[in-house]
C-alpha positions as CSV (number, residue, x, y, z in Angstrom):
1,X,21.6,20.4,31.6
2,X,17.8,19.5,31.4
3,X,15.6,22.2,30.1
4,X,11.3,22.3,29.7
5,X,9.0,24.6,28.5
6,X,5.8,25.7,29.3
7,X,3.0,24.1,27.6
8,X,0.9,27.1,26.9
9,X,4.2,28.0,24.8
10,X,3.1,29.1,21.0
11,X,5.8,30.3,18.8
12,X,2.9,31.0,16.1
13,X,0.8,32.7,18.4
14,X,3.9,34.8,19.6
15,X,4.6,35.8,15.6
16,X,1.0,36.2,15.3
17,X,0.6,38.8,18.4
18,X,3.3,41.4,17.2
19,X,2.0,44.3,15.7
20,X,1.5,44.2,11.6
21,X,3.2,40.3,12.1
22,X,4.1,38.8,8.7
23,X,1.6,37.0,6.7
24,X,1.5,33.1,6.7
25,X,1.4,31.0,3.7
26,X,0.0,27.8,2.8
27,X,2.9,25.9,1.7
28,X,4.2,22.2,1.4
29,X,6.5,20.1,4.0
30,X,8.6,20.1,0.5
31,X,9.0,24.3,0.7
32,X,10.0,24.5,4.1
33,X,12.5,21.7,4.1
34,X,13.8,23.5,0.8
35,X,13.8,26.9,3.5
36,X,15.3,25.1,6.0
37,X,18.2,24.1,3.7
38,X,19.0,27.5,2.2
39,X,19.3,28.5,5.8
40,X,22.0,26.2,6.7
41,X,23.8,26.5,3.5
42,X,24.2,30.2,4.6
43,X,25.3,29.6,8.2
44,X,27.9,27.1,6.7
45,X,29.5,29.2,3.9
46,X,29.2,32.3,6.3
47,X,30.1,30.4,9.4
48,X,28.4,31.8,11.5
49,X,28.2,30.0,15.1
50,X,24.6,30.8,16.3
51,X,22.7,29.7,19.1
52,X,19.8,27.3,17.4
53,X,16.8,27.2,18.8
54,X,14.8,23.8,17.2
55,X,11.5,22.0,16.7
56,X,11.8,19.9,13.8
57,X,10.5,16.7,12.7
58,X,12.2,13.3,13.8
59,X,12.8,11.9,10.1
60,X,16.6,11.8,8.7
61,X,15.7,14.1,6.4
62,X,15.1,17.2,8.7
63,X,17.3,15.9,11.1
64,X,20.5,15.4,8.7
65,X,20.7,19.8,8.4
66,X,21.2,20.1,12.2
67,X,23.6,17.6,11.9
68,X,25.6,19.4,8.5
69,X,25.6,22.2,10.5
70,X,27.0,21.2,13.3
71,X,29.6,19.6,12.2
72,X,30.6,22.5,9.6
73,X,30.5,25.2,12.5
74,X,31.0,23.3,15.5
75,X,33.0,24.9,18.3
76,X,30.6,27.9,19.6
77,X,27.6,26.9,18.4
78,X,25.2,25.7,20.8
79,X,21.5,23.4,19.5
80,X,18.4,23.7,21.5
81,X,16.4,20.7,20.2
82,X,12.4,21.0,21.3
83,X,10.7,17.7,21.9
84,X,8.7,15.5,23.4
85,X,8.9,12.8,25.8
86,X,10.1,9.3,24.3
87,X,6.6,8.1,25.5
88,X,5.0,10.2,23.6
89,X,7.2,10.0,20.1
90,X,5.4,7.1,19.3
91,X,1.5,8.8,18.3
92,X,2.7,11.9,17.3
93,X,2.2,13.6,14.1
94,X,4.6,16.3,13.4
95,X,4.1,19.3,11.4
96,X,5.8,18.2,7.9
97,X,6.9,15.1,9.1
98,X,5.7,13.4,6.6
99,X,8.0,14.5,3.8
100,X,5.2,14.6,0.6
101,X,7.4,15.1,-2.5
102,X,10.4,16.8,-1.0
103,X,12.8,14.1,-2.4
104,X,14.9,11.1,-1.7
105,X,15.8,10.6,1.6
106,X,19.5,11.4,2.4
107,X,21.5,8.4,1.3
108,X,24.4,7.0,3.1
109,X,24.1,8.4,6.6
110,X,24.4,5.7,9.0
111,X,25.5,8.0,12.3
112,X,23.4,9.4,14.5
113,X,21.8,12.4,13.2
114,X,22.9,15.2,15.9
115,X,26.4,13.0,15.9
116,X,27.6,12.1,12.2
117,X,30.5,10.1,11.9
118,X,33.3,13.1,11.7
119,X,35.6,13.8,8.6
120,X,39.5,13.6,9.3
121,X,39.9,16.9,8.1
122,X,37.3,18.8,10.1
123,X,37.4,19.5,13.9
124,X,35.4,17.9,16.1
125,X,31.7,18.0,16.7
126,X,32.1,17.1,20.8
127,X,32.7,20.8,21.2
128,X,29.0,21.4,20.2
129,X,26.8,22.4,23.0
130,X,23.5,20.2,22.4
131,X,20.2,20.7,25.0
132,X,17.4,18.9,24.8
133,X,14.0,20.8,25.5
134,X,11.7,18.7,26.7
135,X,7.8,19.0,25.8
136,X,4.8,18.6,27.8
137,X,2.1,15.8,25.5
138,X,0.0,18.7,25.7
139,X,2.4,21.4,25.0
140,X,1.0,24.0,21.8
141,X,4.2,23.5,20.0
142,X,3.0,20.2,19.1
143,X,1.6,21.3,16.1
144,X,4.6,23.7,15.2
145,X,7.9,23.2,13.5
146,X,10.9,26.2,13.7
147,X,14.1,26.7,13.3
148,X,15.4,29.5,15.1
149,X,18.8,31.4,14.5
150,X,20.6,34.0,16.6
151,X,23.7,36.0,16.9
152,X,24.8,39.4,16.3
153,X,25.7,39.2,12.6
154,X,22.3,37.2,11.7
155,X,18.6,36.0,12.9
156,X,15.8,34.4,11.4
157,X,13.4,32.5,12.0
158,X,11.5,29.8,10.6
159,X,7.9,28.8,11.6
160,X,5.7,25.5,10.1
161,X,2.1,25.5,12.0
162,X,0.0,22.6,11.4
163,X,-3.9,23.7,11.5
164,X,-6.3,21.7,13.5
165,X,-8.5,18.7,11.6
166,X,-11.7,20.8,10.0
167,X,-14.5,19.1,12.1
168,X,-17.0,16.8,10.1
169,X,-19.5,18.9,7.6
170,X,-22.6,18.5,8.6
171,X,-23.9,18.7,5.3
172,X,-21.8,16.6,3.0
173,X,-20.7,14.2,6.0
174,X,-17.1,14.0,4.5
175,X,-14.0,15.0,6.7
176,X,-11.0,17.3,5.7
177,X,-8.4,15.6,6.9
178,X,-5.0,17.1,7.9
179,X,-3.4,14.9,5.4
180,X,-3.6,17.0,2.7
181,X,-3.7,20.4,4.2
182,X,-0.9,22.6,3.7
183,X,1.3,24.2,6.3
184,X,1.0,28.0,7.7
185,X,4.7,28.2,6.7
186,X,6.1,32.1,8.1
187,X,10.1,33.3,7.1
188,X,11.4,36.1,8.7
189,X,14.7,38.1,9.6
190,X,13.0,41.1,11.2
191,X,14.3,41.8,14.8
192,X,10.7,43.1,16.1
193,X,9.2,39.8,15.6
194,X,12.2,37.3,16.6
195,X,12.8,39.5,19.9
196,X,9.0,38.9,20.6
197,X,9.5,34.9,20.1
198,X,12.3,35.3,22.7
199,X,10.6,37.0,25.4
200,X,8.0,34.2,24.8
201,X,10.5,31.7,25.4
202,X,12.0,33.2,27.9
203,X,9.0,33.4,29.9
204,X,8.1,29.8,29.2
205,X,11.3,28.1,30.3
206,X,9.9,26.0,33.8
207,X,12.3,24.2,35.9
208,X,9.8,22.7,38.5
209,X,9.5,19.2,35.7
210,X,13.1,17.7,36.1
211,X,15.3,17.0,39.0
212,X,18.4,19.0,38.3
213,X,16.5,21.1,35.2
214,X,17.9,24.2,34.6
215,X,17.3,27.5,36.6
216,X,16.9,30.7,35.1
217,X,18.3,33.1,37.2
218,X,22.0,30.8,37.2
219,X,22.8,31.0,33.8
220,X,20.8,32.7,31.5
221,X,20.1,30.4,28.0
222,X,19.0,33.9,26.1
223,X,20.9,36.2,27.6
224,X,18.4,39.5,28.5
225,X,20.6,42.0,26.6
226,X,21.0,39.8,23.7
227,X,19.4,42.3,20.7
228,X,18.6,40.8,17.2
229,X,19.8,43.2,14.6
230,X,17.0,44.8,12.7
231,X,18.1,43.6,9.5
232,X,20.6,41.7,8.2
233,X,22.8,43.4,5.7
234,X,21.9,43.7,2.5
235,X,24.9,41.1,1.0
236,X,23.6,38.5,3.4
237,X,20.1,38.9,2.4
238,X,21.1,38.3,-1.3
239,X,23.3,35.4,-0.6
240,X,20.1,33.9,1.5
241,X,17.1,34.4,-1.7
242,X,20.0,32.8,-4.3
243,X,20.4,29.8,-2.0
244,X,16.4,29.5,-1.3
245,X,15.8,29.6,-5.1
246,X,18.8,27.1,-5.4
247,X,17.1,24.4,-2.9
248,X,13.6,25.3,-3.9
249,X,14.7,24.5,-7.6
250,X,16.5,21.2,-6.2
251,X,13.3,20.0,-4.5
252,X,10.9,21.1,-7.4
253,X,13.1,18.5,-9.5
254,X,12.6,16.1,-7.4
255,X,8.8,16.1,-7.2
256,X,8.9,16.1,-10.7
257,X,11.1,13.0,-11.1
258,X,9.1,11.4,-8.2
259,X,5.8,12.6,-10.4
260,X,7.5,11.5,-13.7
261,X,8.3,8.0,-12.1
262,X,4.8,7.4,-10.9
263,X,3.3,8.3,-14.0
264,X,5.2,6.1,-16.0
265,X,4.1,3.5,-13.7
266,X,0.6,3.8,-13.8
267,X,1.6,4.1,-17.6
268,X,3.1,1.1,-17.6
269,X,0.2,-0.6,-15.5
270,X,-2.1,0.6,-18.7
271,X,-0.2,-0.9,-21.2
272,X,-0.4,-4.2,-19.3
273,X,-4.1,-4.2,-18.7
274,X,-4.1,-2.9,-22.7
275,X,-2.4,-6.1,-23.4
276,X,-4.0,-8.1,-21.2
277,X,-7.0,-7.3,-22.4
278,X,-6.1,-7.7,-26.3
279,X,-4.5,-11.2,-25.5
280,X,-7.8,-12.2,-23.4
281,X,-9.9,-10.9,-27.0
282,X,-7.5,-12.5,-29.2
283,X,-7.9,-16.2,-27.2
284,X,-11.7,-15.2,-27.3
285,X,-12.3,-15.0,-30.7
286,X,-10.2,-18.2,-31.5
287,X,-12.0,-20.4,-29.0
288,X,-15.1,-19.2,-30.6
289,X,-14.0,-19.7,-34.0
290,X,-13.1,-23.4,-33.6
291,X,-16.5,-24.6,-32.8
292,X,-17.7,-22.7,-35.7
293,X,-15.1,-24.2,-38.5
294,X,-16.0,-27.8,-37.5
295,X,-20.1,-26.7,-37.6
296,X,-19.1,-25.1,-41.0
297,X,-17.0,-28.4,-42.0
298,X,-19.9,-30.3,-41.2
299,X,-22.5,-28.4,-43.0
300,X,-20.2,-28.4,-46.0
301,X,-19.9,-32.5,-46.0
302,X,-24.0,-33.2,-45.3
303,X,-24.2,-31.0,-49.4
304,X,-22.2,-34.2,-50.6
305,X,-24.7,-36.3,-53.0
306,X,-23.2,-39.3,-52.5
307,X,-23.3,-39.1,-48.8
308,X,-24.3,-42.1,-46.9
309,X,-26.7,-42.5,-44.1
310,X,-24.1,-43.2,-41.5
311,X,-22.0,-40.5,-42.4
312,X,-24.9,-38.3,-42.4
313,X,-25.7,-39.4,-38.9
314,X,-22.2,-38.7,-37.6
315,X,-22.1,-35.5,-39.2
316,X,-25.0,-34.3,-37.4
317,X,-23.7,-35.3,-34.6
318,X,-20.8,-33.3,-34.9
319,X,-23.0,-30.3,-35.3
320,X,-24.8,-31.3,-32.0
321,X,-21.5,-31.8,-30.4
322,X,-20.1,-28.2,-31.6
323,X,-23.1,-26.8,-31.2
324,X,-22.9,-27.2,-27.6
325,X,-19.2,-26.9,-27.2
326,X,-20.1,-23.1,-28.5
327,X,-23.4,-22.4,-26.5
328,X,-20.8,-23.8,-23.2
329,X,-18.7,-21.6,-24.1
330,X,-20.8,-18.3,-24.4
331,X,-22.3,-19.3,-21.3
332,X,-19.7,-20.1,-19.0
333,X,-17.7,-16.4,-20.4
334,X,-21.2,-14.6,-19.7
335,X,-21.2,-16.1,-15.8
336,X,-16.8,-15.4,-15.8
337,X,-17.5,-12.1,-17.1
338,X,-21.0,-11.3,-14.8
339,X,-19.1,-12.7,-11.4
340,X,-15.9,-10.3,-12.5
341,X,-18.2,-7.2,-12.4
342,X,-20.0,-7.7,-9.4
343,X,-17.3,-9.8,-7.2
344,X,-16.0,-6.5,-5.4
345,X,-19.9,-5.6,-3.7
346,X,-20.7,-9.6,-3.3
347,X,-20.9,-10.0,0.5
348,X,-19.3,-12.5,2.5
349,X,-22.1,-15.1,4.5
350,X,-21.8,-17.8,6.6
351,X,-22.4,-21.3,4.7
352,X,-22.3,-24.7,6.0
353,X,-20.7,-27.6,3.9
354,X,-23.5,-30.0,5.0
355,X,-26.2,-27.8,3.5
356,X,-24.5,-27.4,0.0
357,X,-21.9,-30.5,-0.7
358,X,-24.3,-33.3,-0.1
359,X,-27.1,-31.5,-2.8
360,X,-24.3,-31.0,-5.5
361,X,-23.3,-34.5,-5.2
362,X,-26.7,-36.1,-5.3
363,X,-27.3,-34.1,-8.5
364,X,-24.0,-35.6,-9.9
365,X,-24.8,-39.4,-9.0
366,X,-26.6,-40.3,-12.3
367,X,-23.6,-39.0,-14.4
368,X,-21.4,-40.6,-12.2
369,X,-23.7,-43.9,-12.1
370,X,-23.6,-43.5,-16.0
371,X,-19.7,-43.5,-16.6
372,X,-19.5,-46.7,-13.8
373,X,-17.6,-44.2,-11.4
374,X,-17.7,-45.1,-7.9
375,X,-18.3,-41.6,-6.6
376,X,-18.8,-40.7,-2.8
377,X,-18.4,-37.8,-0.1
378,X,-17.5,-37.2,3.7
379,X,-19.1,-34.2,5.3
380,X,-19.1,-34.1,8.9
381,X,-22.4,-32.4,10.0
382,X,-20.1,-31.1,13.0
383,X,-18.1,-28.9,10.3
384,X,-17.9,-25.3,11.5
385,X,-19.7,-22.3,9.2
386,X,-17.1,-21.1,6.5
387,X,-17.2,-17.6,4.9
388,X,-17.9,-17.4,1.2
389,X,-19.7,-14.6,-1.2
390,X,-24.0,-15.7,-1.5
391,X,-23.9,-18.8,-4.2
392,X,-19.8,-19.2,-4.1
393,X,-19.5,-22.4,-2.5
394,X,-22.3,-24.7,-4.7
395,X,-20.2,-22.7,-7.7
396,X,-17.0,-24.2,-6.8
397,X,-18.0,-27.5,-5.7
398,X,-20.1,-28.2,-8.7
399,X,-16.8,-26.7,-11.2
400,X,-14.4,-29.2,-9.0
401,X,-17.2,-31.7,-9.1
402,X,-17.4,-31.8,-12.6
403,X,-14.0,-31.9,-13.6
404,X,-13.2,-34.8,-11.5
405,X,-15.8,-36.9,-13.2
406,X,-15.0,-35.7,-16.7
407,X,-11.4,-36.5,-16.6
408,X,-12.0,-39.8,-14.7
409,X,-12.5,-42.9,-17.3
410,X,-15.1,-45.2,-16.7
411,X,-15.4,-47.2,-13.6
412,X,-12.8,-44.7,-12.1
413,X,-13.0,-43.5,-8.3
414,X,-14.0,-39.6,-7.2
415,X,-14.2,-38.9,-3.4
416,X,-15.6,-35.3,-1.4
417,X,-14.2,-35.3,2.1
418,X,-14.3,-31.9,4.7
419,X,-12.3,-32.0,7.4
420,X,-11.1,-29.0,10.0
421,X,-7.6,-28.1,9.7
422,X,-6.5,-25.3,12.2
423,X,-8.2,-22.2,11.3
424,X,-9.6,-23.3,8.2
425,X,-12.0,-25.9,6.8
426,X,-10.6,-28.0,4.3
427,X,-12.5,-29.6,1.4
428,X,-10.8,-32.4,-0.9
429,X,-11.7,-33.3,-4.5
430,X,-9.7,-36.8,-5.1
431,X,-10.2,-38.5,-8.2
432,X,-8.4,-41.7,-10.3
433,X,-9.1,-39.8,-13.4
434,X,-6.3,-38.9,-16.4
435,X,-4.2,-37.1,-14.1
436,X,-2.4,-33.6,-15.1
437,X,1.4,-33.0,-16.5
438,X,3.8,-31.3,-14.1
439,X,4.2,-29.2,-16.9
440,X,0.6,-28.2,-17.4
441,X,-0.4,-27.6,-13.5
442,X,0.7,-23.5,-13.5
443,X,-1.7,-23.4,-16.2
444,X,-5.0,-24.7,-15.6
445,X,-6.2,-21.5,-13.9
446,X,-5.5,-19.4,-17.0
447,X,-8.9,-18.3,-19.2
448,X,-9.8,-21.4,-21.8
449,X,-7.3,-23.0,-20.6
450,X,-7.8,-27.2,-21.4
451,X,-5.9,-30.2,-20.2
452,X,-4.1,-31.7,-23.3
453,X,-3.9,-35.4,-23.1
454,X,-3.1,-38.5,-25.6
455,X,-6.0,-39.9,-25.1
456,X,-8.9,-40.0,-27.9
457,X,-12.0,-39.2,-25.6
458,X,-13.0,-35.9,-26.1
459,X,-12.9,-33.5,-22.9
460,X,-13.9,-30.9,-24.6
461,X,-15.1,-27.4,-22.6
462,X,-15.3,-24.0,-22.2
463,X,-11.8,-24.1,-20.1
464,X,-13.2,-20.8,-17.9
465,X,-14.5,-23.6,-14.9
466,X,-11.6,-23.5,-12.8
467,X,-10.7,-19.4,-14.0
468,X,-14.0,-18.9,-11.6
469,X,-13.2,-21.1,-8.8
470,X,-9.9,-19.0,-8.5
471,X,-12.1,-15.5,-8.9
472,X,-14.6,-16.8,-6.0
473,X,-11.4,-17.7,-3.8
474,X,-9.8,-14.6,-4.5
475,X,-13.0,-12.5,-3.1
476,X,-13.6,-15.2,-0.2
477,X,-9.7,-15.5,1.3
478,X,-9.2,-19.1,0.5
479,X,-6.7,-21.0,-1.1
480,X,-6.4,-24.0,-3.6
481,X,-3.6,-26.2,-3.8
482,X,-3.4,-29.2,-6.5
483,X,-1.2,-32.4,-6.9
484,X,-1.5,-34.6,-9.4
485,X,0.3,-37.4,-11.4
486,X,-0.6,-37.9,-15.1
487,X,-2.6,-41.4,-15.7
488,X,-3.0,-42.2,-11.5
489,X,-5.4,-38.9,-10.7
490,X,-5.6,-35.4,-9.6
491,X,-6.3,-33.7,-5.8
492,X,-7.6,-30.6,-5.4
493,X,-8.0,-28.4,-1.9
494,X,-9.7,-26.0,-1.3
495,X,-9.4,-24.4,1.9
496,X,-12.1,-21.7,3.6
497,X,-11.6,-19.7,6.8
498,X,-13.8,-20.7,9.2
499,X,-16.3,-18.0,10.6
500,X,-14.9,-15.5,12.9
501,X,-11.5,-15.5,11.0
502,X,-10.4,-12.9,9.1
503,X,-10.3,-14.1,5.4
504,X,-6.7,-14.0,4.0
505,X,-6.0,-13.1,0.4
506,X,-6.0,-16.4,-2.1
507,X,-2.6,-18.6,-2.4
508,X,-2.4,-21.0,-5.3
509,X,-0.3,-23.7,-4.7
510,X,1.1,-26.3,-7.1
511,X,2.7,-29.1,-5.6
C-alpha cells in the first residue's frame, strides 16, 4: 500500500493553530532523541501496540527506536514512516539529523533498521504492518521531525521544527546559520491537540501521486471515530517523566564524556606545543652558547704573555669564524621565525623558473669558481608558471643552492635542471658533494639540525636553511624528496604545481 501527503501538510502549524497550543522550546537534537527514547521505553514495558505515525531522521540512531519497538510489540502495531523521495535523500537536511552531543552511535546493529535481525526467543517482526509515506521535495514537513503515538490506552506526540536560516544582517554582514540553532522541540499527551494533528493528516492524505496509492474512502488509515483519550492516567504519566529523566540523564553523560574527551585532547595538544616549544628554546640557547664558549676560549688564550704571533693570528681567526657562525645564526632564526608569523596571509603568485633560477646561479658562480666546482643549470625558458608565496622560490633555490656547494669538496660537480613532470614542475639539485647517512636523512629538516661527517672541513651553519625550505613548501603545496649516498652526493627535488593546479599539502620523502 503506497500512501502521500499533501505538501502544504504542517504538523507544527497544526499544533500551533489549536487554541491556547503548548509552548515550544528551544532544545537540542540530543533532548529530543533522549524524548524519543523515554517514549519507546514506555510502549515496550507497557506494550502497548499503537499505530505510529513517523518523520524522523535517517541516521541509525533515530532509526534503531522504531526498530526496538517493533520488534518488542510486533504483532498489531502498525509504522507510518514519512519521507521523501530517494532522489531527494541525498540534499536534505533533516531536523536533528545531525546528532550534536547526543552520544555514541548504537553499536553492533548490522540489520536493517525497520528489520533487525530477530531474537530466538521473541516472535516475529513480519507481522508488523510498515507504510511508507511518501513526501513531496517541497512538502512543509521537511523541516519537521515527530513521532506520533495512538491508541485508546495512550497518545502523544512528539514534534522537532527546524526554523528557517536568519537571512544575512545587513549591518554586521555575518549569517546565522542553522547549524547552531536549536530546535522548536513541542511534547504533548493532550487529546485536543493530537486530534487536531489528525484531522490535518487526514485531510492531507492525496492518492492522485502513485499508481495503486491508497484511497481514502476504502480503508480508512485513521479511522474517523478513532478518539484520543484526554489524558492518560495518572500511573502512565509518572512511569513516562521517570523514564524521560532516565534517558535525559543518560544522554547528559554522554555529552559530558564526549566534552571531557575533547578537552583532554586539546589538553593534550597544549602540552605538546608546551614541549615543543621548551625543546625548540632549549636547542636555541645551546646553539647559541657554543659560538660563544669558543669566542670566550679564544679571548681567554690572546691574555697569554707568552703567546706567539701565529697563534695570535689563528686565535683571531677563530673569533672571526665564531663571530659569524653566531651573527648566521641570529639571522637565519630572525628570517625562520619572521616567515613562521606571516606564512598563513603570504599569497600564492605565479613565478617563472627562468626569471629566478638563472640570477641565483649567476650570484653563486664566483663561490663556485672559488672551490674549483664545476657548477651549471638547465632551465627551459618553455617551463610553465609555478605557484609559490611573493620571494619563496629565490628562498629555496638559494638554501638548496648553497648547501650543494658547501658540502661539495673542491673540484666537485653541482647541477640545476627543471623539467615538467605531469602536473608539476620539477626542479633538481644534484651535487658530488659528502653525501648524507641513511641514518641522518629523516633529520635534516629538524631546526639546527647539521650533517655530522668525518671529515675535518668545517660546515659549520645555522642548520635552520633547509627548516625554511620545508615551511615555504608547506604554504606553497609542494613536495621535496632527497636521495643520497654518503661520500658519492646528494639529490634533492623539489616539486611545484604548475599554475592552474590546485596546490596539494607538502609530502617529504626520503628515499
Amino acid at each position: 500500500m503506497n500512501v502521500s501527503l499533501t505538501k502544504d501538510l504542517s504538523v507544527y502549524q497544526l499544533v500551533m493553530g489549536v487554541q491556547v497550543p503548548p509552548k515550544p522550546l528551544s532544545l537540542s537534537p540530543a533532548t529530543l532523541l533522549s524524548l524519543v527514547r523515554a517514549q519507546i521505553d514506555l510502549l515496550i514495558e507497557q506494550q502497548i501496540a499503537a499505530t505510529l505515525w513517523v518523520k524522523l531522521p535517517p541516521e541509525k540512531i533515530w532509526q534503531s527506536e522504531l526498530a526496538r519497538y517493533q520488534f518488542s510489540v510486533g504483532a498489531s502495531s502498525i509504522i507510518y514512516t514519512c519521507q521523501l523521495d530517494e532522489n531527494e535523500k541525498q540534499g536534505d537536511e533533516e531536523a536533528g539529523g545531525r546528532e550534536q552531543g547526543a552520544g555514541s552511535r548504537e553499536q553492533g546493529e548490522n540489520s536493517s533498521p525497520l528489520h533487525p535481525s530477530p531474537c530466538p526467543s521473541a516472535s516475529s517482526p513480519s507481522s508488523t504492518h510498515h507504510v511508507t509515506v511518501h513526501l513531496t521535495p517541497d512538502s512543509q514537513l521537511r523541516r519537521e521531525n515527530f513521532l506520533l503515538v495512538l491508541s485508546p490506552q495512550f497518545c502523544s506526540l512528539i514534534l522537532a521544527h527546524r526554523p528557517l536560516k536568519k537571512r544575512k544582517s545587513q549591518t554586521s554582514g555575518k549569517v546565522n546559520t542553522n547549524k547552531n540553532q536549536p530546535l522548536l522541540i513541542i511534547t504533548t499527551v493532550e487529546g485536543r491537540v493530537i486530534q487536531q494533528v489528525l484531522h490535518g493528516i487526514r485531510k492531507a492524505i492525496s492518492n492522485d501521486h502513485l499508481p495503486g496509492s491508497y484511497a481514502p474512502e476504502s480503508s480508512p488509515i485513521i479511522p474517523a471515530d478513532f478518539i484520543c483519550p484526554t489524558m492518560p492516567e495518572a500511573a502512565t504519566m509518572s512511569q513516562l517523566f521517570a523514564k524521560q529523566l532516565l534517558r535525559q540523564d543518560e544522554v547528559n553523560r554522554q555529552i559530558i564524556t564526549a566534552r571531557t574527551t575533547k578537552l583532554q585532547q586539546i589538553n593534550q595538544e597544549l602540552h605538546n606545543k608546551e614541549q615543543f616549544q621548551d625543546e625548540y628554546l632549549k636547542n636555541l640557547c645551546q646553539e647559541l652558547r657554543i659560538p660563544l664558549t669558543h669566542i670566550k676560549t679564544a679571548l681567554s688564550l690572546l691574555n697569554s704573555p707568552n703567546l706567539k704571533p701565529t697563534q695570535r693570528q689563528r686565535y683571531l681567526q677563530m673569533l672571526n669564524t665564531q663571530c659569524d657562525q653566531q651573527n648566521s645564526l641570529i639571522t637565519g632564526l630572525l628570517e625562520l621565525v619572521q616567515l613562521e608569523r606571516n606564512l598563513e596571509g603570504m599569497v600564492l603568485e605565479s613565478v617563472r623558473l627562468s626569471d629566478i633560477v638563472p640570477g641565483v646561479v649567476s650570484t653563486y658562480q664566483p663561490l663556485a669558481q672559488e672551490k674549483g666546482i664545476m657548477l651549471a643549470y638547465t632551465v627551459p625558458t618553455e617551463i610553465p608558471s609555478i605557484w609559490c608565496v611573493s620571494g619563496g622560490l629565490r628562498q629555496i633555490v638559494i638554501n638548496l643552492l648553497h648547501n650543494s656547494i658547501k658540502f661539495t669538496p673542491n673540484g666537485g660537480e653541482v647541477w640545476v635542471r627543471a623539467r615538467l613532470q605531469g602536473d608539476y614542475v620539477q626542479l633538481e639539485f644534484r651535487d658530488t658533494g659528502i653525501g648524507i647517512a641513511e641514518s641522518e636523512i629523516s633529520k635534516i629538516f629538524e631546526r639546527f639540525y647539521r650533517v655530522r661527517t668525518g671529515s675535518t672541513e668545517d660546515y659549520a651553519g645555522a642548520g635552520l636553511g633547509l627548516t625554511i625550505v620545508q615551511q615555504l613548501l608547506l604554504r606553497c603545496g609542494g613536495s621535496i624528496s632527497v636521495k643520497s649516498k654518503l661520500y658519492e652526493g646528494s639529490t634533492f627535488t623539489v616539486q611545484l604545481a604548475i599554475v592552474g593546479d590546485t596546490p596539494r599539502a607538502i609530502a617529504i620523502e626520503h628515499e
